[in-house]
mmCIF entry with sequence, helices, sheets and N, C-alpha, C, O atoms, coordinates in Angstrom:
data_MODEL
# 
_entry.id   MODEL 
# 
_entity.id                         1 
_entity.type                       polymer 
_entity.pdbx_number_of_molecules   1 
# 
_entity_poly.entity_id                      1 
_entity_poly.type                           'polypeptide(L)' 
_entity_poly.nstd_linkage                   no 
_entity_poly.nstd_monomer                   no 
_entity_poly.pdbx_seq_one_letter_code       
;(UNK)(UNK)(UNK)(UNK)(UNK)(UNK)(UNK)(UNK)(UNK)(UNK)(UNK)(UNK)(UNK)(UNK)(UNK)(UNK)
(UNK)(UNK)(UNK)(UNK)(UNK)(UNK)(UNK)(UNK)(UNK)(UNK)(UNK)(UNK)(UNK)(UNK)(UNK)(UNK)
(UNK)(UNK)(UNK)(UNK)(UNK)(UNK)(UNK)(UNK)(UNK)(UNK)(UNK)(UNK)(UNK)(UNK)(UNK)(UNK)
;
_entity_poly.pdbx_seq_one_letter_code_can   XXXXXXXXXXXXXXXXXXXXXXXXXXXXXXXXXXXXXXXXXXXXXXXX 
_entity_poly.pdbx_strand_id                 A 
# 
loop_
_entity_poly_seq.entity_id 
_entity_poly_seq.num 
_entity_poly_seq.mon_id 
_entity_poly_seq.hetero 
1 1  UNK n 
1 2  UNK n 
1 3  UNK n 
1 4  UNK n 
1 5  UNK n 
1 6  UNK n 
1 7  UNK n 
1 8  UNK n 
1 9  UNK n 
1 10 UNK n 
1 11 UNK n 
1 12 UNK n 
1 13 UNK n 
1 14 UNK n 
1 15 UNK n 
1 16 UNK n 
1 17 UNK n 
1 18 UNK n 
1 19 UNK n 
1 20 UNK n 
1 21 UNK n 
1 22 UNK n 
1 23 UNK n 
1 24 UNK n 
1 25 UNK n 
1 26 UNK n 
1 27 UNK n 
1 28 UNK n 
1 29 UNK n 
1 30 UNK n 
1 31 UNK n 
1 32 UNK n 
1 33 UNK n 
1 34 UNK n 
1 35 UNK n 
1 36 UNK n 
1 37 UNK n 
1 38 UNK n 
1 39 UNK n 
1 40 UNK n 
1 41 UNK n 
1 42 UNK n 
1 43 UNK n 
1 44 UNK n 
1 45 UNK n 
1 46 UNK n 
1 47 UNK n 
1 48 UNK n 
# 
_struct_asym.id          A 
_struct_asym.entity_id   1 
# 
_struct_conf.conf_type_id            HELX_P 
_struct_conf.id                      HELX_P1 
_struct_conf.pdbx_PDB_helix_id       AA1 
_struct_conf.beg_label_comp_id       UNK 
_struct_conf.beg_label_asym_id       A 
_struct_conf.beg_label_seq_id        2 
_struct_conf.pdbx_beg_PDB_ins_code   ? 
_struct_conf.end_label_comp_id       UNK 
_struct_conf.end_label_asym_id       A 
_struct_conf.end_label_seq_id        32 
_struct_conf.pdbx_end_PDB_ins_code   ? 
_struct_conf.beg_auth_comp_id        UNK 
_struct_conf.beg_auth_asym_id        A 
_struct_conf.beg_auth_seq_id         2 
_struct_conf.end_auth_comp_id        UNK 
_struct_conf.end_auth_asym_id        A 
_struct_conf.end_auth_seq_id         32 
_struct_conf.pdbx_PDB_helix_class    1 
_struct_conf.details                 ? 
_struct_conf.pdbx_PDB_helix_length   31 
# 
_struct_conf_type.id          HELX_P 
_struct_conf_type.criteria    ? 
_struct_conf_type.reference   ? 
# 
loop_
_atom_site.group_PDB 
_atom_site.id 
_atom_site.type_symbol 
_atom_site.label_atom_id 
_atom_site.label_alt_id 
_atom_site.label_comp_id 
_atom_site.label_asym_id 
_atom_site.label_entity_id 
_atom_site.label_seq_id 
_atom_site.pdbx_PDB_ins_code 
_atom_site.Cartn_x 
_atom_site.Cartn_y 
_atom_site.Cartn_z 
_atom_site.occupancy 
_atom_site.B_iso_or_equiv 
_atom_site.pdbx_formal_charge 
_atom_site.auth_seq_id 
_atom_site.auth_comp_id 
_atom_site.auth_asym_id 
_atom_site.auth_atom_id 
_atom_site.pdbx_PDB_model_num 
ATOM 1   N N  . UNK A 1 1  ? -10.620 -29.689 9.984  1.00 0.00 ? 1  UNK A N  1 
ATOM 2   C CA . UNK A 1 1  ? -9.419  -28.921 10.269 1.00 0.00 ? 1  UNK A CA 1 
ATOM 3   C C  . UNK A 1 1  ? -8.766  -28.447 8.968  1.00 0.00 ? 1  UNK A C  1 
ATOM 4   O O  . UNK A 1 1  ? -8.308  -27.304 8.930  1.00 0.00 ? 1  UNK A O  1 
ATOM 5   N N  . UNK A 1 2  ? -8.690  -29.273 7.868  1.00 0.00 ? 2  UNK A N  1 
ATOM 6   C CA . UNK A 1 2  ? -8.336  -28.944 6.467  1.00 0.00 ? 2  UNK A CA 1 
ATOM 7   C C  . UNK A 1 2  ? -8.817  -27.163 5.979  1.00 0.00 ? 2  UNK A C  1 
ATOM 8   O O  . UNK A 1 2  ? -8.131  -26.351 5.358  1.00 0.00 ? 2  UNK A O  1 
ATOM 9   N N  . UNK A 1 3  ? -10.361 -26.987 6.589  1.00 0.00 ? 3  UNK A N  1 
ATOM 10  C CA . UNK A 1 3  ? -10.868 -25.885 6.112  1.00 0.00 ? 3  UNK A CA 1 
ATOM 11  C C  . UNK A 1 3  ? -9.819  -24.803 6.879  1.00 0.00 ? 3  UNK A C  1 
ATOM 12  O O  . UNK A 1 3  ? -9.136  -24.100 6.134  1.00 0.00 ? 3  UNK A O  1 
ATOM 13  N N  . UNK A 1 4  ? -9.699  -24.678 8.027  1.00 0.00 ? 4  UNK A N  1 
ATOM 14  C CA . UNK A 1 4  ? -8.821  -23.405 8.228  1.00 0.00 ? 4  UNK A CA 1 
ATOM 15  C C  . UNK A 1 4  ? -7.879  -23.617 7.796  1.00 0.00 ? 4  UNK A C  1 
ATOM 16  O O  . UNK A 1 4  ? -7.533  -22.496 7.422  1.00 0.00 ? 4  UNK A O  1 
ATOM 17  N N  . UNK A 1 5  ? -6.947  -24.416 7.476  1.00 0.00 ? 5  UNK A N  1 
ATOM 18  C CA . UNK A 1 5  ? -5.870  -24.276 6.995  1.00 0.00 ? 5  UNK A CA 1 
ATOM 19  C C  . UNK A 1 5  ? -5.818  -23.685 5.980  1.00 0.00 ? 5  UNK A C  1 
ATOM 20  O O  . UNK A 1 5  ? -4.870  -22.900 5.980  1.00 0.00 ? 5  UNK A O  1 
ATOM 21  N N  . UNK A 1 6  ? -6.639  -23.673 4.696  1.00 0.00 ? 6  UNK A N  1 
ATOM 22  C CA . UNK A 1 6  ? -7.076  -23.188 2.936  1.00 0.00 ? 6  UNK A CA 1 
ATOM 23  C C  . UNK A 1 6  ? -7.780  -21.517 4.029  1.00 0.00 ? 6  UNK A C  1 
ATOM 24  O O  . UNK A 1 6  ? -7.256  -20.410 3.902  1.00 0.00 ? 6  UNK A O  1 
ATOM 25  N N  . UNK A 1 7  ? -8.974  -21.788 4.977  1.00 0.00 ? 7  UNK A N  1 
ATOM 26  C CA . UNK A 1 7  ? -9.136  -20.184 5.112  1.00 0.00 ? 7  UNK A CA 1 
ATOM 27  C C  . UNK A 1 7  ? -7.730  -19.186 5.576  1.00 0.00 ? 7  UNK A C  1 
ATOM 28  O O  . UNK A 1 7  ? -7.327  -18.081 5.212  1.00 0.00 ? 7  UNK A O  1 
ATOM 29  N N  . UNK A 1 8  ? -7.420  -19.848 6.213  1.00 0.00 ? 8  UNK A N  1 
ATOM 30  C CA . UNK A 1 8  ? -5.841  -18.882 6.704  1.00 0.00 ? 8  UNK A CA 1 
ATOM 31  C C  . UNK A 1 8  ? -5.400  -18.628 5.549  1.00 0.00 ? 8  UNK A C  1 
ATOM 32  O O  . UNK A 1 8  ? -5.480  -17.432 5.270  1.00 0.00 ? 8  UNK A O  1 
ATOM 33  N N  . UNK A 1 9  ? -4.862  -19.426 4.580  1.00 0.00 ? 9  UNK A N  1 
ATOM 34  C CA . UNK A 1 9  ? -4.166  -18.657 3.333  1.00 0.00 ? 9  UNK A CA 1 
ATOM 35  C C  . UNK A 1 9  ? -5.044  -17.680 2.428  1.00 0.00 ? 9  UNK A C  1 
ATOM 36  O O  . UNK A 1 9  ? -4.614  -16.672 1.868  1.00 0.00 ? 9  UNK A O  1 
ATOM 37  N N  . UNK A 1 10 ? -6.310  -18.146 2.386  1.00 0.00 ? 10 UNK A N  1 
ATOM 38  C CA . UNK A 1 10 ? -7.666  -16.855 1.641  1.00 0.00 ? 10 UNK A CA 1 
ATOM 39  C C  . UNK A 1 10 ? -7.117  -15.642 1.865  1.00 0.00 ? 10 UNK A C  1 
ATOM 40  O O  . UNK A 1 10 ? -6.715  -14.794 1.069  1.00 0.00 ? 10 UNK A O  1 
ATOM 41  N N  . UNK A 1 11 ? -7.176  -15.677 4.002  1.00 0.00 ? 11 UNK A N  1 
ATOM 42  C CA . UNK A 1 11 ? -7.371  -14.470 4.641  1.00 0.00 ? 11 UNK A CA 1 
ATOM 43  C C  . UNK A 1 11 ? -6.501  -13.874 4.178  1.00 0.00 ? 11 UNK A C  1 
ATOM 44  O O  . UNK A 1 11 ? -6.730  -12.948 3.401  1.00 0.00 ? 11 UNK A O  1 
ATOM 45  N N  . UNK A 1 12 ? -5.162  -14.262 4.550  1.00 0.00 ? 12 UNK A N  1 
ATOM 46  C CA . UNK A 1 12 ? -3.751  -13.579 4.440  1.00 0.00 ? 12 UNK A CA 1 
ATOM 47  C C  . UNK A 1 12 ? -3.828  -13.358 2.552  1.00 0.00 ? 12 UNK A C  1 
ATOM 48  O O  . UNK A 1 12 ? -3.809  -12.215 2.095  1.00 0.00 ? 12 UNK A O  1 
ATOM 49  N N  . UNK A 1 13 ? -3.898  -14.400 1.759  1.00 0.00 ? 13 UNK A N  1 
ATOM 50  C CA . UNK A 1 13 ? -4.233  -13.055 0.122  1.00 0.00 ? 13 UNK A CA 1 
ATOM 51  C C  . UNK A 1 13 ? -4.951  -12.132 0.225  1.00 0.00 ? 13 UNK A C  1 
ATOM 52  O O  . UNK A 1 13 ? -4.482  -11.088 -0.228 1.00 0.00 ? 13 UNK A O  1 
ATOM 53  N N  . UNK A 1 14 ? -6.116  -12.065 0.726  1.00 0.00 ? 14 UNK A N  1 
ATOM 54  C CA . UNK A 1 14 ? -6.943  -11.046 0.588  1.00 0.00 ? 14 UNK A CA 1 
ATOM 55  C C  . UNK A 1 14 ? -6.446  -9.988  1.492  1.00 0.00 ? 14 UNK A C  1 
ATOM 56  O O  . UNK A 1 14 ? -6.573  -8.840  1.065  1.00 0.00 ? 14 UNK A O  1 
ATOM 57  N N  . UNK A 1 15 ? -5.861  -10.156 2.748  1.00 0.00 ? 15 UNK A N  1 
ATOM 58  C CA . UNK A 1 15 ? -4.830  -8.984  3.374  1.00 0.00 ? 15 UNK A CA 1 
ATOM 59  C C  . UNK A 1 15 ? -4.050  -8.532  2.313  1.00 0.00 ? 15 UNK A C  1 
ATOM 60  O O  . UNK A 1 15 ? -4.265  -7.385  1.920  1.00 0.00 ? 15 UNK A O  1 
ATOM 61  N N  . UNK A 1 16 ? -3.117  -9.252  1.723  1.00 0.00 ? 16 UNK A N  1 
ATOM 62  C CA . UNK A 1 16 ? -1.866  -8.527  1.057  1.00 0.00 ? 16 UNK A CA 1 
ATOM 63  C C  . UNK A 1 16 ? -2.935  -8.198  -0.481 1.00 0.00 ? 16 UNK A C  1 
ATOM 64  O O  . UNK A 1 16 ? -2.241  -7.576  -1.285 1.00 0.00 ? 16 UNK A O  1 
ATOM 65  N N  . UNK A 1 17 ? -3.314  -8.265  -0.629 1.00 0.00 ? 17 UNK A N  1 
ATOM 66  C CA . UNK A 1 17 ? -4.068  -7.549  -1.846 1.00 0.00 ? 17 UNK A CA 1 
ATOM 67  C C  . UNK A 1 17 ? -4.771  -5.997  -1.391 1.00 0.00 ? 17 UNK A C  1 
ATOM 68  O O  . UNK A 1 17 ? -4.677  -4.919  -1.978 1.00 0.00 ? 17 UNK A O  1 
ATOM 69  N N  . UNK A 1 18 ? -5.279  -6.239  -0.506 1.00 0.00 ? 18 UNK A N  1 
ATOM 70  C CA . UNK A 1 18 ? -5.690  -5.117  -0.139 1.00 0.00 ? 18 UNK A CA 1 
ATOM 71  C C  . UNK A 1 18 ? -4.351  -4.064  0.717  1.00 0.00 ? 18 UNK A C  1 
ATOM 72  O O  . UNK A 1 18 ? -4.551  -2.853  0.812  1.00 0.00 ? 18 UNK A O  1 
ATOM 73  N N  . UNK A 1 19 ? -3.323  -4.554  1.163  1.00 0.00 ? 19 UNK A N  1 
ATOM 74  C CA . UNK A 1 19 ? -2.315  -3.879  1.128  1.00 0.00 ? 19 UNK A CA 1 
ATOM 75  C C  . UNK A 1 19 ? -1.738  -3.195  0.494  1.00 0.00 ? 19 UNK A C  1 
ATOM 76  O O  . UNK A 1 19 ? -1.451  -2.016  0.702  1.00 0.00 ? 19 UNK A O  1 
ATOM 77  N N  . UNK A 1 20 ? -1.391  -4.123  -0.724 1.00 0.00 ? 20 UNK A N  1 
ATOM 78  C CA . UNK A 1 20 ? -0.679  -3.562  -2.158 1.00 0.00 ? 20 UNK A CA 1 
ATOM 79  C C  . UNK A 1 20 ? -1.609  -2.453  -2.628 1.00 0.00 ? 20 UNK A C  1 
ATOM 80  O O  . UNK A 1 20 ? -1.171  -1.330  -2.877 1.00 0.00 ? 20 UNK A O  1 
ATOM 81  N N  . UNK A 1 21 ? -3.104  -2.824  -2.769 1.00 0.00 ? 21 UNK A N  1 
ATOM 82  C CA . UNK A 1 21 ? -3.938  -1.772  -3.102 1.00 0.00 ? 21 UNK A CA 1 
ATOM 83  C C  . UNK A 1 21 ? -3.657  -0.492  -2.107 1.00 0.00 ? 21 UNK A C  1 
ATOM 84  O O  . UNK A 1 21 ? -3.674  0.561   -2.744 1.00 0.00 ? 21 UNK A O  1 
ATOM 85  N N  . UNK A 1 22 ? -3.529  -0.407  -1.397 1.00 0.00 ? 22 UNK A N  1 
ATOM 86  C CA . UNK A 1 22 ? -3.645  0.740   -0.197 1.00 0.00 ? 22 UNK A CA 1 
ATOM 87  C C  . UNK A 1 22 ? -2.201  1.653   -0.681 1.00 0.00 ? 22 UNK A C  1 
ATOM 88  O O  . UNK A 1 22 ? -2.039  2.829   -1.006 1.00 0.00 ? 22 UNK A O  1 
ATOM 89  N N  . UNK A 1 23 ? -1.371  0.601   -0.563 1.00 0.00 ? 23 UNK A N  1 
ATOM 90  C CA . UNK A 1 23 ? 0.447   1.128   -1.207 1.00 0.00 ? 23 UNK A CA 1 
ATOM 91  C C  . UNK A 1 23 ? 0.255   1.549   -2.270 1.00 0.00 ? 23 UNK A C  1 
ATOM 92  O O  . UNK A 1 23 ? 1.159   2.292   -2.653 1.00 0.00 ? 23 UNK A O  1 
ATOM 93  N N  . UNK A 1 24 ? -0.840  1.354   -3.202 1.00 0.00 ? 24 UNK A N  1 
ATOM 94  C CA . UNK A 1 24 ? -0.225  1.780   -4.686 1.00 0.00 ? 24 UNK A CA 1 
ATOM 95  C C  . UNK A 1 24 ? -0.849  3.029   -4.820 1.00 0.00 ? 24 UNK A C  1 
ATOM 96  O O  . UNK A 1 24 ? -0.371  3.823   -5.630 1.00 0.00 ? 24 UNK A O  1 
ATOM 97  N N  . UNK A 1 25 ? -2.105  3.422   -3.985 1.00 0.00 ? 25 UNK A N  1 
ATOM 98  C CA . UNK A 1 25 ? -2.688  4.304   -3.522 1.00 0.00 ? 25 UNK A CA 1 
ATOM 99  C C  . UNK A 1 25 ? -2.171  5.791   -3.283 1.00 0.00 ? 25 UNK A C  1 
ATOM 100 O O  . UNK A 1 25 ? -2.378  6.872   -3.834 1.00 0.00 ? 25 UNK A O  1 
ATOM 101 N N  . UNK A 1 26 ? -1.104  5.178   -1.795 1.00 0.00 ? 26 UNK A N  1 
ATOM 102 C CA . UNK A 1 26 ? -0.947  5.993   -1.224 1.00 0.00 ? 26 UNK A CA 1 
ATOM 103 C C  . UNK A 1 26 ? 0.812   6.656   -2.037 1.00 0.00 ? 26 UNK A C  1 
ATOM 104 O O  . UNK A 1 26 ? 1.427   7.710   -1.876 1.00 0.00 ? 26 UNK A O  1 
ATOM 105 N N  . UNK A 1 27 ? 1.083   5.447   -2.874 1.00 0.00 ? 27 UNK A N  1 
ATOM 106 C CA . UNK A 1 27 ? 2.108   6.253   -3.974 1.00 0.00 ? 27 UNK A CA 1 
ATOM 107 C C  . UNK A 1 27 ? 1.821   7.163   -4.894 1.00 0.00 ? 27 UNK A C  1 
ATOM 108 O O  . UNK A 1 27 ? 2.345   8.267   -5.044 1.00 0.00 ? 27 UNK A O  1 
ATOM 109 N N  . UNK A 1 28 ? 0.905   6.624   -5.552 1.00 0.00 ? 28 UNK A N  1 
ATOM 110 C CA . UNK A 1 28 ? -0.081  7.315   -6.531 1.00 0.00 ? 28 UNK A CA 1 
ATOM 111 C C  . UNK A 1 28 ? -0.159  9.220   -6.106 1.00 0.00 ? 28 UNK A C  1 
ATOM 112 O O  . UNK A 1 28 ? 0.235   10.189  -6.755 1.00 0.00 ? 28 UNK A O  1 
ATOM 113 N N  . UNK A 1 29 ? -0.750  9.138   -4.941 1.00 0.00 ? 29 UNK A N  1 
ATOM 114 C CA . UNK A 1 29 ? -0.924  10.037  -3.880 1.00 0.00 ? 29 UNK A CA 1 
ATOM 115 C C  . UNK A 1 29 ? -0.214  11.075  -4.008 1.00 0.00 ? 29 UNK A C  1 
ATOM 116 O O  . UNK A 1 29 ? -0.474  12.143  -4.563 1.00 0.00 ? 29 UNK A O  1 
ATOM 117 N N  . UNK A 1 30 ? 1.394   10.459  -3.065 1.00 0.00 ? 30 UNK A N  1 
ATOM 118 C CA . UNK A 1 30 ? 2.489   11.133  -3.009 1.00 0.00 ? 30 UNK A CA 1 
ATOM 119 C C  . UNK A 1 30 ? 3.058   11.516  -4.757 1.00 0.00 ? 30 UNK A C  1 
ATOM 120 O O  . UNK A 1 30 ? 4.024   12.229  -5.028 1.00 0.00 ? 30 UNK A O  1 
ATOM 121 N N  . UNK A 1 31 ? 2.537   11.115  -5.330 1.00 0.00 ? 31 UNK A N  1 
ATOM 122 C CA . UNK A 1 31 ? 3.416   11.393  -7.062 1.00 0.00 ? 31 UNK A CA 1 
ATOM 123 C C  . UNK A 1 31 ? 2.363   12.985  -7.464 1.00 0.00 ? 31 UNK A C  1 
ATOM 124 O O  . UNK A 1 31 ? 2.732   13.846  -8.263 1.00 0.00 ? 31 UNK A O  1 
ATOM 125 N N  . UNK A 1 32 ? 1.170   13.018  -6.749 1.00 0.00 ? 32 UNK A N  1 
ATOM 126 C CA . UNK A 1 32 ? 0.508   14.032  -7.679 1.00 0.00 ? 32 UNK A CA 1 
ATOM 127 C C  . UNK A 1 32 ? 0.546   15.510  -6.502 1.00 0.00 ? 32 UNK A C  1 
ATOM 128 O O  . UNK A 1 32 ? 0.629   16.627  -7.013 1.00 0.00 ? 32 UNK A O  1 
ATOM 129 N N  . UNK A 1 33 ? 0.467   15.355  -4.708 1.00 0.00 ? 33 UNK A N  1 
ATOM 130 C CA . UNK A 1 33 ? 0.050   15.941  -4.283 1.00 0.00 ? 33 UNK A CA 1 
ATOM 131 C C  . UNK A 1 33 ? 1.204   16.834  -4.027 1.00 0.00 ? 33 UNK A C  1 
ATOM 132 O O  . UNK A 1 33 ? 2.360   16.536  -3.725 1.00 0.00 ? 33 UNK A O  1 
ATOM 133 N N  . UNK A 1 34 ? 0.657   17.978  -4.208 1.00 0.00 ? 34 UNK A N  1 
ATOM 134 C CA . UNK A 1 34 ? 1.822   19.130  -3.782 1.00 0.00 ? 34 UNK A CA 1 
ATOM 135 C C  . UNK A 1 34 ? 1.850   19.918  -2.698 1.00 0.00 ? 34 UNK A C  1 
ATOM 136 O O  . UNK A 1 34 ? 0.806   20.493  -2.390 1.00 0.00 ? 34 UNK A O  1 
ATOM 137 N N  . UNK A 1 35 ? 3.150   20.125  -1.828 1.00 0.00 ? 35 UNK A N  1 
ATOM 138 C CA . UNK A 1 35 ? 3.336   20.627  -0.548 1.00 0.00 ? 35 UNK A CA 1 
ATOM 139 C C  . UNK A 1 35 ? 4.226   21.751  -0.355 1.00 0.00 ? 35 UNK A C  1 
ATOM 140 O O  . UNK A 1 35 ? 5.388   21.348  -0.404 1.00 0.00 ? 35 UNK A O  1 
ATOM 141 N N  . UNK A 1 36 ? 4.169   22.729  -0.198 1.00 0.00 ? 36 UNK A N  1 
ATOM 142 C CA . UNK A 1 36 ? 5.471   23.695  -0.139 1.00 0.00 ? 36 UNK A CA 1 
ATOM 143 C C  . UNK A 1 36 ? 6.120   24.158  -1.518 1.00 0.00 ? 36 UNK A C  1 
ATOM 144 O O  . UNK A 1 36 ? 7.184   24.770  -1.621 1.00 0.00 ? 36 UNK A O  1 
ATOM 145 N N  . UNK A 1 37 ? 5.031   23.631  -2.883 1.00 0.00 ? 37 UNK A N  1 
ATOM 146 C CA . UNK A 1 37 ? 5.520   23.853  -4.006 1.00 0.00 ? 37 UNK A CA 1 
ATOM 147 C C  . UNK A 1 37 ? 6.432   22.946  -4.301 1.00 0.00 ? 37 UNK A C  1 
ATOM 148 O O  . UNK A 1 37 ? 7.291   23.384  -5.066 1.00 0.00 ? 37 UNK A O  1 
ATOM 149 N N  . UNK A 1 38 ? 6.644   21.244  -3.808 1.00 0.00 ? 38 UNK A N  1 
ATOM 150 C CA . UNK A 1 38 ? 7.067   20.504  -4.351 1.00 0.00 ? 38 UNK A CA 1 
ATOM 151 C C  . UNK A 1 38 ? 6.256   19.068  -4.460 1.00 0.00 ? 38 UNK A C  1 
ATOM 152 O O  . UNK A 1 38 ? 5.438   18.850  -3.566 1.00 0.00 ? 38 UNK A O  1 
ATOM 153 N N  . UNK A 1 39 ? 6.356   18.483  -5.068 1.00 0.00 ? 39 UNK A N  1 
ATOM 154 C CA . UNK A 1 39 ? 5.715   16.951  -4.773 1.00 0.00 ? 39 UNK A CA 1 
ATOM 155 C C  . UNK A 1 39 ? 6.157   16.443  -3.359 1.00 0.00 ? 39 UNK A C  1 
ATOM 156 O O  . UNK A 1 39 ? 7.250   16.664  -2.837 1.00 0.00 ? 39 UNK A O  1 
ATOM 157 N N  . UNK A 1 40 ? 5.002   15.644  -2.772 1.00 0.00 ? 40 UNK A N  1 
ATOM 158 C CA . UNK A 1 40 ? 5.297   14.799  -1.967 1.00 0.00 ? 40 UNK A CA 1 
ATOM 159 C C  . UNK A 1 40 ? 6.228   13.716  -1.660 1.00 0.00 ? 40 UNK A C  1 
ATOM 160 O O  . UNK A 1 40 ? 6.751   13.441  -0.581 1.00 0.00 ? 40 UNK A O  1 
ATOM 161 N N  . UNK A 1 41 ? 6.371   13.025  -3.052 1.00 0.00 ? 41 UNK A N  1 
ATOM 162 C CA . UNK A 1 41 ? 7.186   12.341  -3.245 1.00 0.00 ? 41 UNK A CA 1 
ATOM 163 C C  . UNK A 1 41 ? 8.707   12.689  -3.270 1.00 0.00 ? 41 UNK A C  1 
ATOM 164 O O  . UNK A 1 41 ? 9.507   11.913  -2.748 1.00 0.00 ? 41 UNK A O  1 
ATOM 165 N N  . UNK A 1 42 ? 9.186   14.031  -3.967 1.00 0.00 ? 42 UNK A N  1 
ATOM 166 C CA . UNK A 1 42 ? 10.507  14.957  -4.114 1.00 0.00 ? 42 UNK A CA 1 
ATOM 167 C C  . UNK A 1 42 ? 10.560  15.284  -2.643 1.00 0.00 ? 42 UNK A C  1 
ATOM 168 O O  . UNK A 1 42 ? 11.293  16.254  -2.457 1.00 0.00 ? 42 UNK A O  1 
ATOM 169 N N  . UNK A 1 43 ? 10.101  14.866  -1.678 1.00 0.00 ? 43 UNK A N  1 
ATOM 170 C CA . UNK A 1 43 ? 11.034  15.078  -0.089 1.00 0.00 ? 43 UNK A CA 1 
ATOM 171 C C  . UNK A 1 43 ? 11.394  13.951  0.485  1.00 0.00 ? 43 UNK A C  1 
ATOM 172 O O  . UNK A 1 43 ? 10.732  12.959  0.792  1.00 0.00 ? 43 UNK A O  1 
ATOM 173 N N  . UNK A 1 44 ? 12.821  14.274  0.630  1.00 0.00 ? 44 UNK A N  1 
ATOM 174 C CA . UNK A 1 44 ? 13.601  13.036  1.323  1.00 0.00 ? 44 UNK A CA 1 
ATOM 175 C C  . UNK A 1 44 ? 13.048  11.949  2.090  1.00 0.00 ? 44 UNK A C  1 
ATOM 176 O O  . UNK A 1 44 ? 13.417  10.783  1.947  1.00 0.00 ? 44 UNK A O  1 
ATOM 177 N N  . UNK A 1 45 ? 12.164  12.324  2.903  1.00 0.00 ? 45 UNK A N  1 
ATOM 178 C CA . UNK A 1 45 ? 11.688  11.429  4.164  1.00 0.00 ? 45 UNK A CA 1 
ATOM 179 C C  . UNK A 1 45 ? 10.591  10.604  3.510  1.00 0.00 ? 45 UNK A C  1 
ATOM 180 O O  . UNK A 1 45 ? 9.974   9.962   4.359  1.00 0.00 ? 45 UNK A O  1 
ATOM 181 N N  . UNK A 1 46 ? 10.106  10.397  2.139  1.00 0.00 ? 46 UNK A N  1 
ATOM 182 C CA . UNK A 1 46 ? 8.729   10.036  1.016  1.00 0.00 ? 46 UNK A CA 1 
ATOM 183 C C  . UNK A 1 46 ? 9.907   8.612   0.555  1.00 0.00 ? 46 UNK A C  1 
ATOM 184 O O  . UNK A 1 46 ? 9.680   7.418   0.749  1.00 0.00 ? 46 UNK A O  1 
ATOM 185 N N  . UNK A 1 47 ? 11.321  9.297   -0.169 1.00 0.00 ? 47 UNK A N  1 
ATOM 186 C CA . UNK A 1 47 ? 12.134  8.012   -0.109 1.00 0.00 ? 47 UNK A CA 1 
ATOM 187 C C  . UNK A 1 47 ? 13.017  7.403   -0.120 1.00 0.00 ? 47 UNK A C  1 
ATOM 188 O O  . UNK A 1 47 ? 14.008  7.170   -0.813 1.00 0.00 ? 47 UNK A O  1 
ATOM 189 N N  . UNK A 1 48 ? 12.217  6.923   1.449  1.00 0.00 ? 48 UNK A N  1 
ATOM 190 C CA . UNK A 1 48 ? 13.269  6.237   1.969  1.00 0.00 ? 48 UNK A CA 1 
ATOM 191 C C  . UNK A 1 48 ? 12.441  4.945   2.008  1.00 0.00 ? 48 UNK A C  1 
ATOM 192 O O  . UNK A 1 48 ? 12.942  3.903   2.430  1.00 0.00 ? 48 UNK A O  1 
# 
């Protein structure tokens, strides 16, 4: 029973790692891609 307890916490780092990766991504993203002649990021609804 010890083992799932150590796999549950693996799983869940390796979720939020690959989260953060996905977020830093999809910021990255919004900082370069341009829409209407502005950044993605320069529209209100990007941040909030």
């Amino acid at each position: 029973i010890e083992f799932f307890d150590e796999s549950r916490v693996m799983v869940a780092a390796q979720a939020l790692g690959i989260a953060q990766g996905a977020f830093d991504r999809a910021l990255d993203y919004s900082k370069k891609r341009e829409q209407f002649g502005k950044k993605l990021a320069e529209f209100q609804v990007t941040q909030h």
